[in-house]
C-alpha positions as a printed NumPy array, in Angstrom:
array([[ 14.314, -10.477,  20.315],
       [ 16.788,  -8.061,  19.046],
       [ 15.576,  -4.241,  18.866],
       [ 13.799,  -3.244,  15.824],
       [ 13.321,  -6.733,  14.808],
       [  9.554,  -7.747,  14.809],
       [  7.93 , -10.863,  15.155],
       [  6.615, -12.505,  11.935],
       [  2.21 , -12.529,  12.251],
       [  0.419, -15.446,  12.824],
       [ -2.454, -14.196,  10.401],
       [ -2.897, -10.914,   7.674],
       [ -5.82 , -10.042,   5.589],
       [ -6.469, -12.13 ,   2.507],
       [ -6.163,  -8.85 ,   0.373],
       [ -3.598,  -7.822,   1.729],
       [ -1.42 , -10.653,   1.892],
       [ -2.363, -11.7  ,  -1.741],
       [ -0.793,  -8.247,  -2.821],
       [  2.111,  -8.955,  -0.364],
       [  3.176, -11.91 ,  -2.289],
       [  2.344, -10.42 ,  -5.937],
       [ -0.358, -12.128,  -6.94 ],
       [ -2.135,  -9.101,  -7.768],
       [ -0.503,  -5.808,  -8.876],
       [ -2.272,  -3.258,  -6.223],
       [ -4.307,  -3.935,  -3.041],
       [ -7.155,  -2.563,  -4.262],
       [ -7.361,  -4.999,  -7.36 ],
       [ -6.758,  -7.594,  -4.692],
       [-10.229,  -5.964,  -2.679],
       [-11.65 ,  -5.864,  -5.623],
       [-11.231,  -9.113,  -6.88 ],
       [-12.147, -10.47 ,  -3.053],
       [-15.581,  -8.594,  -2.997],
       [-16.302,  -9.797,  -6.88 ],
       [-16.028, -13.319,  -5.41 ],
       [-13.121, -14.063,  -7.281],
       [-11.143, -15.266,  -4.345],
       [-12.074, -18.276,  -2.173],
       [-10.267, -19.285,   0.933],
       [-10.406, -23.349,   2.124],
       [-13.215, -23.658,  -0.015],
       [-15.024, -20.934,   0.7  ],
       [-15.967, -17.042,  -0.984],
       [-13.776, -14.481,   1.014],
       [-14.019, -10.95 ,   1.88 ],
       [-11.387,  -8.661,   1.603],
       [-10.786,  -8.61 ,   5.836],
       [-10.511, -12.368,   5.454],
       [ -7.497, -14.082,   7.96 ],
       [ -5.329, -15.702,   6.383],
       [ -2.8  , -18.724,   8.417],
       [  0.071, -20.95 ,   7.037],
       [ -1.415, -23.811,   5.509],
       [ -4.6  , -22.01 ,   4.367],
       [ -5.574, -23.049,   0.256],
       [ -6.343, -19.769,  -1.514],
       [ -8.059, -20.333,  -5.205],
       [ -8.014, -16.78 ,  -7.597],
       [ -9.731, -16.51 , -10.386],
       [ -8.384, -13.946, -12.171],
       [ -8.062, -12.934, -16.04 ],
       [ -9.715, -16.459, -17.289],
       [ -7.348, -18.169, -15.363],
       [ -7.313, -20.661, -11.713],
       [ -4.599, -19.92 ,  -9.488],
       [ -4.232, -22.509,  -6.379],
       [ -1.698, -21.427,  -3.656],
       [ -1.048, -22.456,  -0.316],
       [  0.031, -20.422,   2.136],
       [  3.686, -20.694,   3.455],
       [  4.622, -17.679,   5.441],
       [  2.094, -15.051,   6.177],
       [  3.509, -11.5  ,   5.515],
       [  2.165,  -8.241,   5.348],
       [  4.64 ,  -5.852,   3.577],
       [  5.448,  -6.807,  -0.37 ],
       [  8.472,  -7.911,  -0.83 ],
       [ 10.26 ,  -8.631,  -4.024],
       [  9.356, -11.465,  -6.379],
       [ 12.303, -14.362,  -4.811],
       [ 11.15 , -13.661,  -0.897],
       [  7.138, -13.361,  -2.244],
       [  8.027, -17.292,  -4.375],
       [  8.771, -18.657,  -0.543],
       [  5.392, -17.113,   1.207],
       [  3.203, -19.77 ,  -0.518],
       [  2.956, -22.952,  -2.531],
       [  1.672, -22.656,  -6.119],
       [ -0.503, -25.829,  -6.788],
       [ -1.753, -24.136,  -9.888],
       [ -2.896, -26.282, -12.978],
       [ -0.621, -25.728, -16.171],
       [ -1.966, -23.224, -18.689],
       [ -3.433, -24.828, -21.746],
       [ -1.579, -25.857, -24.593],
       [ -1.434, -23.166, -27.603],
       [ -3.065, -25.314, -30.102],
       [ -6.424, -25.577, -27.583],
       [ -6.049, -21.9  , -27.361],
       [ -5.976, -21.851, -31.224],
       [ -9.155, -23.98 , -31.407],
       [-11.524, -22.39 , -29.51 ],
       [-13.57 , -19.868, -30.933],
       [-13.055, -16.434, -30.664],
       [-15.505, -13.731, -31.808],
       [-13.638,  -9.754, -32.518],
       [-14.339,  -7.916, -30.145],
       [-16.901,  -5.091, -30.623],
       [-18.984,  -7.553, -32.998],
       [-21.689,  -7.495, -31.02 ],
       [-24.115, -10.879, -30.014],
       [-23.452, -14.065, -32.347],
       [-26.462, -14.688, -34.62 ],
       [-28.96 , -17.681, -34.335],
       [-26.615, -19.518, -37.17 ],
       [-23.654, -18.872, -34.74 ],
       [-25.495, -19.782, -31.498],
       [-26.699, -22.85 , -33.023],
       [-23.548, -23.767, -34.248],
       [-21.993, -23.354, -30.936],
       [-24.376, -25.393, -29.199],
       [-24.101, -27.941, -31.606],
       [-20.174, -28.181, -31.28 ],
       [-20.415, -28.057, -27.656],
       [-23.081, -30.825, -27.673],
       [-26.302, -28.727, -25.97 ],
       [-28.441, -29.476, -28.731],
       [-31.198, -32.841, -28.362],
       [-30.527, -33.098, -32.153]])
């Protein structure tokens, strides 16, 4: 091996390798996130210390939305956006369509907790109700 050229490792930390390849802006939202139970590894809840290999399934659940990658190339160091894109595998489902987005409700934010009118009426559209 040439001099000052390292070997690539075999395993990194699941927040710290999730950072690498810019799936979360800092490393700390990437702790964060792991200790929230936000981030599972093969199936199961990880901690931030977590080892990650090539091959390994990581599923983040972050901002209302599933992400599903597989893990390429392990790296430790964050790299820029077309070297992080060959690190892993995005098996991600496609966001919903805008006009499911447009039908679900929404209540303004600040409004405080829906009435028993609204609660009922919720249940009733999402079929909770023995009615």
């Amino acid at each position: 091996m040439p001099q000052g050229e390292q070997a690539a490792p075999t395993q990194a930390r699941v927040d710290s390798w999730t950072w690498a390849v810019r799936l979360f802006k800092t490393r700390s939202a990437a702790a964060e996130a792991c200790r929230g139970g936000h981030v599972r590894v093969n199936g199961t809840t990880a901690k931030p210390a977590h080892p990650v290999r090539p091959g390994d399934e990581i599923r983040i659940r972050a901002g209302g939305v599933e992400r599903i990658v597989i893990v390429e190339r392990v790296i430790t160091k964050r790299v820029g956006p077309p070297v992080a894109a060959q690190c892993l595998i995005d098996r991600s489902p496609p966001p919903p369509s805008r006009e499911i987005l447009a039908t679900m409700p929404r209540r303004d934010r600040g409004s405080g907790r829906p009435t028993k009118r609204e609660r009922r009426d919720t249940d009733r559209l999402l079929g909770r109700t023995e009615d």
